[in-house]
C-alpha positions as CSV (number, residue, x, y, z in Angstrom):
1,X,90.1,156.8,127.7
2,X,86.7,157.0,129.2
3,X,83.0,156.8,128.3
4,X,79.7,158.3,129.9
5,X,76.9,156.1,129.5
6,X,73.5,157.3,129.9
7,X,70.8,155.0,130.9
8,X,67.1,156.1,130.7
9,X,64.0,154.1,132.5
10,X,60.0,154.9,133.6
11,X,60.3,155.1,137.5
12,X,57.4,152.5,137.1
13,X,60.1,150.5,135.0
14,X,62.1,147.3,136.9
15,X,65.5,148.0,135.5
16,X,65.9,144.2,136.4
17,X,63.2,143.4,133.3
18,X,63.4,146.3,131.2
19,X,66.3,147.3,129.0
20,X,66.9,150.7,129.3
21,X,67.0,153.5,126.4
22,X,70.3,154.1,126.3
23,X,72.8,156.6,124.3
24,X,76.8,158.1,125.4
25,X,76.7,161.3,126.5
26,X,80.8,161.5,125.8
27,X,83.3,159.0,124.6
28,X,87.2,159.2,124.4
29,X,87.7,161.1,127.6
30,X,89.8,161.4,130.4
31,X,88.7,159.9,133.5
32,X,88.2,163.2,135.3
33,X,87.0,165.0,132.2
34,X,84.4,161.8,131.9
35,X,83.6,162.2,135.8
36,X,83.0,165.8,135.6
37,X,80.8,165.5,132.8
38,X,78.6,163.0,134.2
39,X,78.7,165.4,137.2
40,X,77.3,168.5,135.4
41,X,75.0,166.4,133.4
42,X,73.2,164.8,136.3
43,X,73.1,168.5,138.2
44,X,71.0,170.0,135.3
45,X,68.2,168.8,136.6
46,X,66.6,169.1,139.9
47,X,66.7,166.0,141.7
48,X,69.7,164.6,141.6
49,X,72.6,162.6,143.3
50,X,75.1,160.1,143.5
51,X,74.9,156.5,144.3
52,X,77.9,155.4,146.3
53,X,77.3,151.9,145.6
54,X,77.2,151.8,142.2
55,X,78.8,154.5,141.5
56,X,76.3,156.2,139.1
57,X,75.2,159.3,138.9
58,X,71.4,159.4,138.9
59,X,68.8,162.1,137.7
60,X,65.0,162.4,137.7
61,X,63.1,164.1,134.8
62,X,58.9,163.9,135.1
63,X,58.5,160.3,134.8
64,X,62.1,159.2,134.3
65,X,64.8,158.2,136.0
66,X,68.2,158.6,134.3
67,X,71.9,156.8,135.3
68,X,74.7,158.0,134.1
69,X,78.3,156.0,134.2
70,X,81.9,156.1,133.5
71,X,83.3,153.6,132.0
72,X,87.0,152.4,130.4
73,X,86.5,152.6,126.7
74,X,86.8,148.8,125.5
75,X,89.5,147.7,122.9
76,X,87.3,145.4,120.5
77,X,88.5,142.0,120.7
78,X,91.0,141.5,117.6
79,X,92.2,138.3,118.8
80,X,88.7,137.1,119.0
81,X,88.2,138.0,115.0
82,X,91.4,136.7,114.6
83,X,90.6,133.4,116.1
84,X,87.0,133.1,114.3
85,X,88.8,133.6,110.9
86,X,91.3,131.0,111.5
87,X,88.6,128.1,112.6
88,X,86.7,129.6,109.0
89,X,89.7,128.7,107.2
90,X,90.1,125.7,108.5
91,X,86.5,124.4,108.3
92,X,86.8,125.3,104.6
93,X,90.0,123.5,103.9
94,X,88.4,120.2,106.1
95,X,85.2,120.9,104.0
96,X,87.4,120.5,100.7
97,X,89.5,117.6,102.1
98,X,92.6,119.6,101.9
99,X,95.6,117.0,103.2
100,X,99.2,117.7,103.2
């Protein structure tokens, strides 16, 4: 499963500085369902292309500059939460002086 990630900045913006405005255009795709639709998205407007590097789509409307991504759709990290919940429970039973 795949996302596409659109990324919106001011061409006067540095992306390095400023956070872009950012939203998904599609999430729970295939990756060439995802790539085409960052394709067509990109191609509604004017100036447009593709950035070998980055692989990004990129787009310019007036006085900004859109990138748009594919991405994997991340799993959220379960073993993480699990992990957090078991050094809760055990700060809890060392704060109560729990002992076997």
């Amino acid at each position: 499963m795949f996302n596409v990630l659109r990324e919106t900045w001011r061409l006067d913006d540095d992306p390095k500085r400023t956070a872009p405005d950012s939203s998904f255009i599609a999430t729970g795709r295939s990756a060439a369902e995802a790539a085409d639709l960052a394709r067509e998205w990109a191609g509604r407007f004017q100036r447009h292309g593709f950035d070998k590097a980055s692989g990004a789509w990129w787009a310019v409307e007036g006085e900004r500059i859109h990138r748009v991504t594919v991405a994997p759709k991340r799993r959220r990290p379960v073993g993480l939460a699990l992990g957090l919940g078991a050094a809760g429970l055990a700060a809890v039973l060392v704060a109560r002086g729990v002992r076997r």
